[in-house]
Jmol script that loads the backbone (N, CA, C; Angstrom):
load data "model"
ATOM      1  N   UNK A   1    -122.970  15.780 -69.533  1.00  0.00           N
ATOM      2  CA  UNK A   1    -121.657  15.247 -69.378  1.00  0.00           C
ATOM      3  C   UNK A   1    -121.726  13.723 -69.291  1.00  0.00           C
ATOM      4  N   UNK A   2    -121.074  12.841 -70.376  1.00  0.00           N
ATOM      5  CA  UNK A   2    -120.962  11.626 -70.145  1.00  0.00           C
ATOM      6  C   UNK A   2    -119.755  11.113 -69.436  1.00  0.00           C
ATOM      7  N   UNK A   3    -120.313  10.085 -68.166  1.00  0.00           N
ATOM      8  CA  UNK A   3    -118.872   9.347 -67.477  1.00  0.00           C
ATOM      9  C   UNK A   3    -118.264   8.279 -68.506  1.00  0.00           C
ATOM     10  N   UNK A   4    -116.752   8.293 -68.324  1.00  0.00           N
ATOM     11  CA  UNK A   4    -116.193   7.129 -68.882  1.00  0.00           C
ATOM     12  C   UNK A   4    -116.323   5.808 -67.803  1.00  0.00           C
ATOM     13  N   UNK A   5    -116.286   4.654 -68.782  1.00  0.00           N
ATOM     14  CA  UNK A   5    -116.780   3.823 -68.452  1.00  0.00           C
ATOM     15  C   UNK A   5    -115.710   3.164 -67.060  1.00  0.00           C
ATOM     16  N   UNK A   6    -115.651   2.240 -65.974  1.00  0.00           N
ATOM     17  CA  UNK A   6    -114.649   2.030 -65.027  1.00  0.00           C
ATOM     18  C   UNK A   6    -113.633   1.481 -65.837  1.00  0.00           C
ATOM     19  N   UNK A   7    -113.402   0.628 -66.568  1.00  0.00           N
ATOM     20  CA  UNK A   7    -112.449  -0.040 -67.016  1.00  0.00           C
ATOM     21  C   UNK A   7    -111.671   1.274 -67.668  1.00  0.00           C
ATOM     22  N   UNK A   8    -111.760   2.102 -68.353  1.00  0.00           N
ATOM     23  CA  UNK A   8    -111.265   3.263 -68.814  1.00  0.00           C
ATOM     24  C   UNK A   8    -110.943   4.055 -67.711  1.00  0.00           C
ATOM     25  N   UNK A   9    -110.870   4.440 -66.775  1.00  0.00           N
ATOM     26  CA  UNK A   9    -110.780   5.334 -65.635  1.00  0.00           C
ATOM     27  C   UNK A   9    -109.543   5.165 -64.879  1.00  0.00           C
ATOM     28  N   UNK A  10    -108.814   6.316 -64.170  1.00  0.00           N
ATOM     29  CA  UNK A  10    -107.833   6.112 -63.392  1.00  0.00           C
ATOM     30  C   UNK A  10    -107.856   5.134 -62.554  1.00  0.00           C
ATOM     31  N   UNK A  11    -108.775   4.397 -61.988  1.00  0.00           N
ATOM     32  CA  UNK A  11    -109.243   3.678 -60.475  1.00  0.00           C
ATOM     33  C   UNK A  11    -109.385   1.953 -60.875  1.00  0.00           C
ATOM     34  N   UNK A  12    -108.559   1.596 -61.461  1.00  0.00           N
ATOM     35  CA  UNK A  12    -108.280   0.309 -62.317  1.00  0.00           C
ATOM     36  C   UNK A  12    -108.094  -0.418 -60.818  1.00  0.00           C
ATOM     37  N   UNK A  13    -108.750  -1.927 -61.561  1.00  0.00           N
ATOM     38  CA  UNK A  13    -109.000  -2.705 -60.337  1.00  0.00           C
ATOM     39  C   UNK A  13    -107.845  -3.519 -59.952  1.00  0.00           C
ATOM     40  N   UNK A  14    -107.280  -3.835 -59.172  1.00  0.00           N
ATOM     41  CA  UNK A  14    -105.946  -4.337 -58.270  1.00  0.00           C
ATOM     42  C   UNK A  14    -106.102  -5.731 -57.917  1.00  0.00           C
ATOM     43  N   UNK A  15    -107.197  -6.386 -58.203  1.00  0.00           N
ATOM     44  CA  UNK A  15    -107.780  -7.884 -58.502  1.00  0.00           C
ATOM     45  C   UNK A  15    -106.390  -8.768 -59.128  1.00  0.00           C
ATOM     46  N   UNK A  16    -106.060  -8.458 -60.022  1.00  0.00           N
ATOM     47  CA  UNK A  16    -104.935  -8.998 -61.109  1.00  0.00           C
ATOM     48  C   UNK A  16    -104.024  -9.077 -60.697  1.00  0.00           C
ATOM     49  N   UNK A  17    -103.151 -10.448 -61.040  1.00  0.00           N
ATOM     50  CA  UNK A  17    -101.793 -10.451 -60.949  1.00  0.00           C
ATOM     51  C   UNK A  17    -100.800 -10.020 -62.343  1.00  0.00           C
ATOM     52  N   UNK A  18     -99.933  -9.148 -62.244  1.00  0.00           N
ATOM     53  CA  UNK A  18     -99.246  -8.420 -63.234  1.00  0.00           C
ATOM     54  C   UNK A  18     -97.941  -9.786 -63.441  1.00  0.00           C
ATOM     55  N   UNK A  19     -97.254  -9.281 -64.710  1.00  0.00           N
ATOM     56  CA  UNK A  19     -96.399 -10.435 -65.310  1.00  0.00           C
ATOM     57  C   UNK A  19     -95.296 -10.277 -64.561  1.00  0.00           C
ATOM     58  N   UNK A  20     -95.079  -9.809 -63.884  1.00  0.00           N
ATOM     59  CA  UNK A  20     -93.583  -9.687 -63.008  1.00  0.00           C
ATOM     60  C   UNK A  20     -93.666 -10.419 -61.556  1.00  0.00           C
ATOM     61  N   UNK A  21     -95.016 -10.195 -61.239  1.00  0.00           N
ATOM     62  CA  UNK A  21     -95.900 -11.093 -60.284  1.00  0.00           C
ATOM     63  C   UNK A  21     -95.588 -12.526 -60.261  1.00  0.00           C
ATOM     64  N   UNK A  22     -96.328 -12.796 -61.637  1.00  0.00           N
ATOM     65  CA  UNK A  22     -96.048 -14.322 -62.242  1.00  0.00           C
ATOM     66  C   UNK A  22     -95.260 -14.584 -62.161  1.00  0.00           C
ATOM     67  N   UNK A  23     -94.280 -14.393 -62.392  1.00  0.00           N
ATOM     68  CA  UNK A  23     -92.663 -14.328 -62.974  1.00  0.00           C
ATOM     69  C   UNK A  23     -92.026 -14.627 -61.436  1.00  0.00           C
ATOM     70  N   UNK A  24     -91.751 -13.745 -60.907  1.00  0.00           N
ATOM     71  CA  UNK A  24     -91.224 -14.266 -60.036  1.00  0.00           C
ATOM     72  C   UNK A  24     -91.711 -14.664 -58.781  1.00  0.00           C
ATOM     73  N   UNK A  25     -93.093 -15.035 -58.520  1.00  0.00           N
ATOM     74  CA  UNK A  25     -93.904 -16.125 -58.094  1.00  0.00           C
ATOM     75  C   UNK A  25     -92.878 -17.623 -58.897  1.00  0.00           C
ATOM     76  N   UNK A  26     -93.238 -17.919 -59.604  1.00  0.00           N
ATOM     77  CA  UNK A  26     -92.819 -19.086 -60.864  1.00  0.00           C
ATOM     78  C   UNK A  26     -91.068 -19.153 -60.070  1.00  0.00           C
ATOM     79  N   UNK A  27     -90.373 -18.354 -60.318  1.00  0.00           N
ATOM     80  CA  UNK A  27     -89.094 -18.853 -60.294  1.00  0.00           C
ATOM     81  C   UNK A  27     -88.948 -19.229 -58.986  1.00  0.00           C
ATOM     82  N   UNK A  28     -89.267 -18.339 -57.080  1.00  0.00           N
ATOM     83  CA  UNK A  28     -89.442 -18.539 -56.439  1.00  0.00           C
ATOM     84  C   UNK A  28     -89.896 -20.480 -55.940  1.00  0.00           C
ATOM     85  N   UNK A  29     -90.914 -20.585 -56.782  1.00  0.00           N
ATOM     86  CA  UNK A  29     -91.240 -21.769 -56.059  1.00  0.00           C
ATOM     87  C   UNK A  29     -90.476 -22.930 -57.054  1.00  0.00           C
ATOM     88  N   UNK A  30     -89.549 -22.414 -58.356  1.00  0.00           N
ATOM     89  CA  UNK A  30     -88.455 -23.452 -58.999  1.00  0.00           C
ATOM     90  C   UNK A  30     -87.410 -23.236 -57.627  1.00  0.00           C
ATOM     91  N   UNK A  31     -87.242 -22.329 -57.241  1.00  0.00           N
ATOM     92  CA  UNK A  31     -85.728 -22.366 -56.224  1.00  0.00           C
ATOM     93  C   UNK A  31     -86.265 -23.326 -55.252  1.00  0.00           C
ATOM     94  N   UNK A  32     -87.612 -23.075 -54.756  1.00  0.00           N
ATOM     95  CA  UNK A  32     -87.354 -23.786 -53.585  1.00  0.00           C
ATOM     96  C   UNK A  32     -87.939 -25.399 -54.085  1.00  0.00           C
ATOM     97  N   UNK A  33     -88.602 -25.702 -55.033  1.00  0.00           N
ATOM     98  CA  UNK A  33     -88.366 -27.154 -55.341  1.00  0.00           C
ATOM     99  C   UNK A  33     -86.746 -27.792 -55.396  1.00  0.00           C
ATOM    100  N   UNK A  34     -86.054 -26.699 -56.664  1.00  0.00           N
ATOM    101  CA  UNK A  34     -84.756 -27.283 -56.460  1.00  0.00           C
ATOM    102  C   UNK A  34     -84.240 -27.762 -55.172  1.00  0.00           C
ATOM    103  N   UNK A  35     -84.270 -26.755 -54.424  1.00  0.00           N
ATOM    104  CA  UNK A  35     -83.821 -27.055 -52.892  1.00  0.00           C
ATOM    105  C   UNK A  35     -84.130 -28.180 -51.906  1.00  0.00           C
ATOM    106  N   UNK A  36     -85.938 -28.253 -53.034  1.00  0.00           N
ATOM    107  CA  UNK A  36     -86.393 -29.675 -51.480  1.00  0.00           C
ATOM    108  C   UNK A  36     -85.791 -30.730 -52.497  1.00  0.00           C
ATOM    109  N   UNK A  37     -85.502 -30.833 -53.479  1.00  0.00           N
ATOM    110  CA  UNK A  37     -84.780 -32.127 -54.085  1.00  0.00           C
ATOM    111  C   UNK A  37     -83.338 -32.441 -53.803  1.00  0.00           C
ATOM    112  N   UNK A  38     -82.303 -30.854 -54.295  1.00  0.00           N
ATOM    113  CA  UNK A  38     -81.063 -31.216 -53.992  1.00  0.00           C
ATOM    114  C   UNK A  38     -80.889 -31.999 -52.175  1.00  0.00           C
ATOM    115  N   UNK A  39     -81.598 -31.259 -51.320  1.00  0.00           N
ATOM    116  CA  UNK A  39     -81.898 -31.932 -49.764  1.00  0.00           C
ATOM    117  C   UNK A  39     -82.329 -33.714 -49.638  1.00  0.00           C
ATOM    118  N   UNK A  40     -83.077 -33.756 -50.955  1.00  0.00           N
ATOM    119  CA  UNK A  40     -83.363 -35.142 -50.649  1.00  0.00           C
ATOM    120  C   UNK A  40     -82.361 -36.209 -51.334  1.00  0.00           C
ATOM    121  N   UNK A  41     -81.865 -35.516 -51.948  1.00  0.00           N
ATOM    122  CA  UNK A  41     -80.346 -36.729 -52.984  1.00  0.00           C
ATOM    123  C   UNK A  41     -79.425 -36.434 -52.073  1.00  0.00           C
ATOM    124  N   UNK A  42     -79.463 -35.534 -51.576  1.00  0.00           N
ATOM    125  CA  UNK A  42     -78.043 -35.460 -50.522  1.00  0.00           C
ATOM    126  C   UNK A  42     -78.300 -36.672 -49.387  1.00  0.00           C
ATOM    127  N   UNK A  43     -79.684 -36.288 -48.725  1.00  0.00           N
ATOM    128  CA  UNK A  43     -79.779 -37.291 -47.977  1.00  0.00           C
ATOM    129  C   UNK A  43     -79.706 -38.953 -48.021  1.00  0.00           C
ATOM    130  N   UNK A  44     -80.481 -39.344 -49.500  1.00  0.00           N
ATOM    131  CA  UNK A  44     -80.150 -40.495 -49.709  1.00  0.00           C
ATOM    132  C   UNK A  44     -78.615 -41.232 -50.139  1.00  0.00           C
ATOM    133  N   UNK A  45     -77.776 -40.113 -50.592  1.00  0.00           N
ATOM    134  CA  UNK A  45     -76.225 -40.099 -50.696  1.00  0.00           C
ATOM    135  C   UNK A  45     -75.872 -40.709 -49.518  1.00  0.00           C
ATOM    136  N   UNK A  46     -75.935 -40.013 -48.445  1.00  0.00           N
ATOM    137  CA  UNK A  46     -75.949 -39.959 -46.972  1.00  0.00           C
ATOM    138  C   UNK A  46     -75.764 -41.176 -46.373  1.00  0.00           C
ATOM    139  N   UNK A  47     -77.096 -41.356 -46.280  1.00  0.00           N
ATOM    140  CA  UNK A  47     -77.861 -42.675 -45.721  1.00  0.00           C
ATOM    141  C   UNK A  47     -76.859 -44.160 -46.573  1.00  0.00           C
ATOM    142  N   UNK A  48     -76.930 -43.924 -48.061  1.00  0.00           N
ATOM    143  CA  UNK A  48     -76.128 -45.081 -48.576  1.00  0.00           C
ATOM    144  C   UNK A  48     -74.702 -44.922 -48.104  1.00  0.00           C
ATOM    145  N   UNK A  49     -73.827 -44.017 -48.002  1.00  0.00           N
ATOM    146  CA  UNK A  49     -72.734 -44.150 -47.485  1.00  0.00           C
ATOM    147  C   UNK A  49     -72.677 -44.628 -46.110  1.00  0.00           C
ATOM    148  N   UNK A  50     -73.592 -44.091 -44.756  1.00  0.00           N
ATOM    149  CA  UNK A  50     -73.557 -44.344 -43.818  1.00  0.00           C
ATOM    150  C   UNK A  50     -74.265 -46.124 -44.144  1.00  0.00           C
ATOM    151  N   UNK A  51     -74.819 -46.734 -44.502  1.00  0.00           N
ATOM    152  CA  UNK A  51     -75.150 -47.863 -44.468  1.00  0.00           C
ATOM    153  C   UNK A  51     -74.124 -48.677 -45.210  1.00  0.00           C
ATOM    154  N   UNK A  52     -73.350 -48.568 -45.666  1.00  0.00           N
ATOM    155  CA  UNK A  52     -71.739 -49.083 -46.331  1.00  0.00           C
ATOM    156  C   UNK A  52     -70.722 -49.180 -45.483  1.00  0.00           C
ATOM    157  N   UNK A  53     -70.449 -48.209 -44.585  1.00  0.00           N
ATOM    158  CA  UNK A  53     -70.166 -48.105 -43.662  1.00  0.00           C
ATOM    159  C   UNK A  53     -70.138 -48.882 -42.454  1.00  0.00           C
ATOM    160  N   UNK A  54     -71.174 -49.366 -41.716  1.00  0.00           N
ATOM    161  CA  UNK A  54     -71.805 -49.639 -40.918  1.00  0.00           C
ATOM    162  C   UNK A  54     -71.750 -51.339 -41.277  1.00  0.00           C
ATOM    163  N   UNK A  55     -71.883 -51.620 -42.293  1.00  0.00           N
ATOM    164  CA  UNK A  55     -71.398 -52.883 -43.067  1.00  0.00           C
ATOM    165  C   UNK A  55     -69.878 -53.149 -42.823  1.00  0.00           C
ATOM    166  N   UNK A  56     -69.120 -52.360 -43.284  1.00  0.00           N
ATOM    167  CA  UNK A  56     -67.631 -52.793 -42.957  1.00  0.00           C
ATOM    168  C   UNK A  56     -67.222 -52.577 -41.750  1.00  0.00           C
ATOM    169  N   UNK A  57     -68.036 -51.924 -40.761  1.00  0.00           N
ATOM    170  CA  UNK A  57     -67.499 -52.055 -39.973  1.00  0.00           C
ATOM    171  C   UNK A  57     -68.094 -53.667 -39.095  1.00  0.00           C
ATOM    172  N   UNK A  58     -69.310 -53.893 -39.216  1.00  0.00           N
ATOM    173  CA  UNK A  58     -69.805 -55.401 -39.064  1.00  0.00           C
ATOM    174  C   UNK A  58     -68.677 -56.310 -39.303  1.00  0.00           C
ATOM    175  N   UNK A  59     -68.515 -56.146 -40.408  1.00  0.00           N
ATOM    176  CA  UNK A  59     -67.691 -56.903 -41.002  1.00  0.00           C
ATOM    177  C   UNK A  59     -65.768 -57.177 -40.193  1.00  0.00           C
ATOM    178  N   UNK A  60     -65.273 -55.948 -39.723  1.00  0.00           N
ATOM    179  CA  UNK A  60     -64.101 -55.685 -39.485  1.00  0.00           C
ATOM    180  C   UNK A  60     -64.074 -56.240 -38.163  1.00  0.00           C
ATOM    181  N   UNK A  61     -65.476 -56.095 -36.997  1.00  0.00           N
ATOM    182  CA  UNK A  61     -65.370 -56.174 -35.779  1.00  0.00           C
ATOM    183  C   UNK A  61     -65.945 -57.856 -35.526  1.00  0.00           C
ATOM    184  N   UNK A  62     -66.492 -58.519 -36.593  1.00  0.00           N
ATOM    185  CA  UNK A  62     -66.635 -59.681 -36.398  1.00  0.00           C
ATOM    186  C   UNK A  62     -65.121 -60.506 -36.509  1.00  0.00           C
ATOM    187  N   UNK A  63     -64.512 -59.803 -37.986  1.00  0.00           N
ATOM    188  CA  UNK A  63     -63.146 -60.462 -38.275  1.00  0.00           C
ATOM    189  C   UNK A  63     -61.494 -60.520 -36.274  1.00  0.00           C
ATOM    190  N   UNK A  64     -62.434 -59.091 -36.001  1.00  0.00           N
ATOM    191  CA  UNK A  64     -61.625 -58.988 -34.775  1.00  0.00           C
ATOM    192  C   UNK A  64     -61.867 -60.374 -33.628  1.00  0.00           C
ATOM    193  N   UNK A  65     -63.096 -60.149 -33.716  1.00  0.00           N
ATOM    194  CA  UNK A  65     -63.760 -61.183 -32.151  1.00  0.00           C
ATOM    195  C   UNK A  65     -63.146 -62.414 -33.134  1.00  0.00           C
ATOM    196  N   UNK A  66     -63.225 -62.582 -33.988  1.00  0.00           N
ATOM    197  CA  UNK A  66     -62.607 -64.245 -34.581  1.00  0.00           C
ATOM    198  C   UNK A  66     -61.299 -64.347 -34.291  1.00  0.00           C
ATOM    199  N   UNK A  67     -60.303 -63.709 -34.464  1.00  0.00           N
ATOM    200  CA  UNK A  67     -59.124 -63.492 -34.086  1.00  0.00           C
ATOM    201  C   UNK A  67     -58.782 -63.193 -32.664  1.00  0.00           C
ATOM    202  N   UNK A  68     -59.280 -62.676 -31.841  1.00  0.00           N
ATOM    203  CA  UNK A  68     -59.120 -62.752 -30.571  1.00  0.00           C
ATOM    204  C   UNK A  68     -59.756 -64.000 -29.498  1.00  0.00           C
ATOM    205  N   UNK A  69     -60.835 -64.933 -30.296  1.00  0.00           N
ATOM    206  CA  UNK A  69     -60.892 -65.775 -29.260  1.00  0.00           C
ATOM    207  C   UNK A  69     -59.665 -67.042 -29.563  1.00  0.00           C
ATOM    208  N   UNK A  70     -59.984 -67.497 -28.332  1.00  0.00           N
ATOM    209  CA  UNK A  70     -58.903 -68.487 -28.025  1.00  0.00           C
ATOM    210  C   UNK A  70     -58.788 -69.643 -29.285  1.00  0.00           C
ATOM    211  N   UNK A  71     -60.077 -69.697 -30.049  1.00  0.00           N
ATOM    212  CA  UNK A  71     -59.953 -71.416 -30.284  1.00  0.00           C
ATOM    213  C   UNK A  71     -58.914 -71.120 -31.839  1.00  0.00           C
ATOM    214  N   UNK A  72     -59.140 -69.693 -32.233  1.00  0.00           N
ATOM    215  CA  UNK A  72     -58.638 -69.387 -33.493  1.00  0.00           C
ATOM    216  C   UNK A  72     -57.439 -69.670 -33.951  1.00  0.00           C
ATOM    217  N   UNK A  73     -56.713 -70.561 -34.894  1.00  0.00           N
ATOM    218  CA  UNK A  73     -55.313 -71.031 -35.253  1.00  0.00           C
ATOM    219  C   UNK A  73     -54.650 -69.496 -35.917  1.00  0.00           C
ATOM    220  N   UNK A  74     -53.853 -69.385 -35.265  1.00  0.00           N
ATOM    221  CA  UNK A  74     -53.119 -69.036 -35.880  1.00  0.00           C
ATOM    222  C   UNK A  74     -51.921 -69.123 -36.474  1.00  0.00           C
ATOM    223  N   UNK A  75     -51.569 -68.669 -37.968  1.00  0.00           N
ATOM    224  CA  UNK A  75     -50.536 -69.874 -38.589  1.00  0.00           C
ATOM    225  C   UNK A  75     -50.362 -68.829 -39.940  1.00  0.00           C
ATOM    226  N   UNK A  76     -48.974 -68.727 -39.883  1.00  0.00           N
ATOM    227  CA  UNK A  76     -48.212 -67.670 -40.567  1.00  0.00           C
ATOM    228  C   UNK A  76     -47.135 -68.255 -41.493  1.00  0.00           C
ATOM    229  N   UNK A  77     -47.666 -68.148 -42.681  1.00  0.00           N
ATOM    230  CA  UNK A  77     -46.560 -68.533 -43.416  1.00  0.00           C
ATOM    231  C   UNK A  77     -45.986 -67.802 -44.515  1.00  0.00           C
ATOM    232  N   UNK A  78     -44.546 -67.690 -44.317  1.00  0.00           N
ATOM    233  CA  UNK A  78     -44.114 -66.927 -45.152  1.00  0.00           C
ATOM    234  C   UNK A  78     -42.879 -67.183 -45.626  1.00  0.00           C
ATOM    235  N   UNK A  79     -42.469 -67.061 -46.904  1.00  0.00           N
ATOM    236  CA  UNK A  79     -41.504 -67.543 -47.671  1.00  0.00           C
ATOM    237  C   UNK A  79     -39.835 -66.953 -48.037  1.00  0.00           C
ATOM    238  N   UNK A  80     -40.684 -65.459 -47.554  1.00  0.00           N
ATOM    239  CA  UNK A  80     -39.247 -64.505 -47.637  1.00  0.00           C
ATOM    240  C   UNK A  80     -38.499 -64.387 -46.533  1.00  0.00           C
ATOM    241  N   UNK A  81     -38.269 -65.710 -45.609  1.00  0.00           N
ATOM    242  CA  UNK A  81     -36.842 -65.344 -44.550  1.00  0.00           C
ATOM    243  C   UNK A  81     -36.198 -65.638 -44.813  1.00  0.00           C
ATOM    244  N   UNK A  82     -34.798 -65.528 -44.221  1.00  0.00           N
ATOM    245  CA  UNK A  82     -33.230 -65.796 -44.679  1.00  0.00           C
ATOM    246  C   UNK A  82     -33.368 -67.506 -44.003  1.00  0.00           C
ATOM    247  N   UNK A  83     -32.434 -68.091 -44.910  1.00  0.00           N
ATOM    248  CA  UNK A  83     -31.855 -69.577 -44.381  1.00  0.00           C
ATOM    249  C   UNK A  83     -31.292 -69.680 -43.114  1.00  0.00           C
ATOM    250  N   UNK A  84     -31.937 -70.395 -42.438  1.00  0.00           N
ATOM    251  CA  UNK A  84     -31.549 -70.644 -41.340  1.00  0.00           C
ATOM    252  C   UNK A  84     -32.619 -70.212 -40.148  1.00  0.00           C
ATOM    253  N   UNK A  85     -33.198 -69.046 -40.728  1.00  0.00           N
ATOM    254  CA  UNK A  85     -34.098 -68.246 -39.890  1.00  0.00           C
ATOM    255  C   UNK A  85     -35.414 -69.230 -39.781  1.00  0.00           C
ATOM    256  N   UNK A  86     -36.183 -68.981 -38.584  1.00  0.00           N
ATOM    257  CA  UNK A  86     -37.597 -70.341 -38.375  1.00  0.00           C
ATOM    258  C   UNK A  86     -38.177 -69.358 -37.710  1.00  0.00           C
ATOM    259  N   UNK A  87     -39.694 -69.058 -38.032  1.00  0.00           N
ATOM    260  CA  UNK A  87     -40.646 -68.474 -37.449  1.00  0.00           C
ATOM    261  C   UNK A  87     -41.462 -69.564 -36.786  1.00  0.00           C
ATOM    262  N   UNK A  88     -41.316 -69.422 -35.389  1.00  0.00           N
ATOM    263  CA  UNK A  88     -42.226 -70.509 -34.878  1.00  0.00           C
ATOM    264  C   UNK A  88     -43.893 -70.004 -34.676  1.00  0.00           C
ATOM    265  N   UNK A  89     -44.209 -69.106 -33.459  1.00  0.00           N
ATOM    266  CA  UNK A  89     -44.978 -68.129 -33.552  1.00  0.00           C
ATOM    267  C   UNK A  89     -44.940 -67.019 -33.142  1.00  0.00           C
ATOM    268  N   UNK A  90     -46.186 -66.183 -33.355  1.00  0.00           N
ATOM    269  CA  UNK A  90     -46.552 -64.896 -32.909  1.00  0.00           C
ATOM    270  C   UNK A  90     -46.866 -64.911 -32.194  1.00  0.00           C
ATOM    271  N   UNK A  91     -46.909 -63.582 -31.501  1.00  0.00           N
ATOM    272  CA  UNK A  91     -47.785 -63.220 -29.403  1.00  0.00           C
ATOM    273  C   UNK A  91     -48.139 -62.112 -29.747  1.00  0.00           C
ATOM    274  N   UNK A  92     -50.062 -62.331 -29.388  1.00  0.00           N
ATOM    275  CA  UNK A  92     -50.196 -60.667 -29.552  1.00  0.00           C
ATOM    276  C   UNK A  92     -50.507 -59.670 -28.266  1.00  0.00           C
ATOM    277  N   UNK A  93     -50.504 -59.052 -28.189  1.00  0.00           N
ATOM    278  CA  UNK A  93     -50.745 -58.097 -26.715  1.00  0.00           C
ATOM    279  C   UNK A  93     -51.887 -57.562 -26.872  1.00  0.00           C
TER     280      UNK A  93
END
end "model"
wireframe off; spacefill off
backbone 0.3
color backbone group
């Protein structure tokens, strides 16, 4: 009686990765790249808006302290009142 050889035999070796294996191994680690990228453009989105931000507001709270200290003129001129009418000044609270 001759044996068939192992590779021919029911008892096939389990060593191997099969194509469905591959396959969705492969797509698996496309999802989660996608994911660590879409995470990182979001964040830098982020960060540039919050740093735009953070700018105007520099900007808004310096324009305030200029206007609230004392030495600042203030001086309003405007062209659309009725005759007769005189804006001397403003008072702010």
């Amino acid at each position: 009686m001759r044996l068939l050889p192992r590779r021919f035999s029911d008892e096939g070796s389990e060593a191997g990765e099969t194509l469905i294996e591959v396959l969705m191994s492969t797509a698996l680690m496309g999802i989660v790249v996608l994911a660590i990228i879409g995470g990182m453009s979001t964040m830098l989105i982020g960060s540039s808006i919050n740093r735009k931000q953070a700018d105007g507001n520099a900007a808004l709270v310096s324009a305030m302290e200029q206007l609230k200290s004392p030495d600042s003129v203030r001086a309003c001129t405007y062209s659309g009142l009725p005759s007769g009418v005189t804006l001397t000044s403003i008072q702010y609270q």
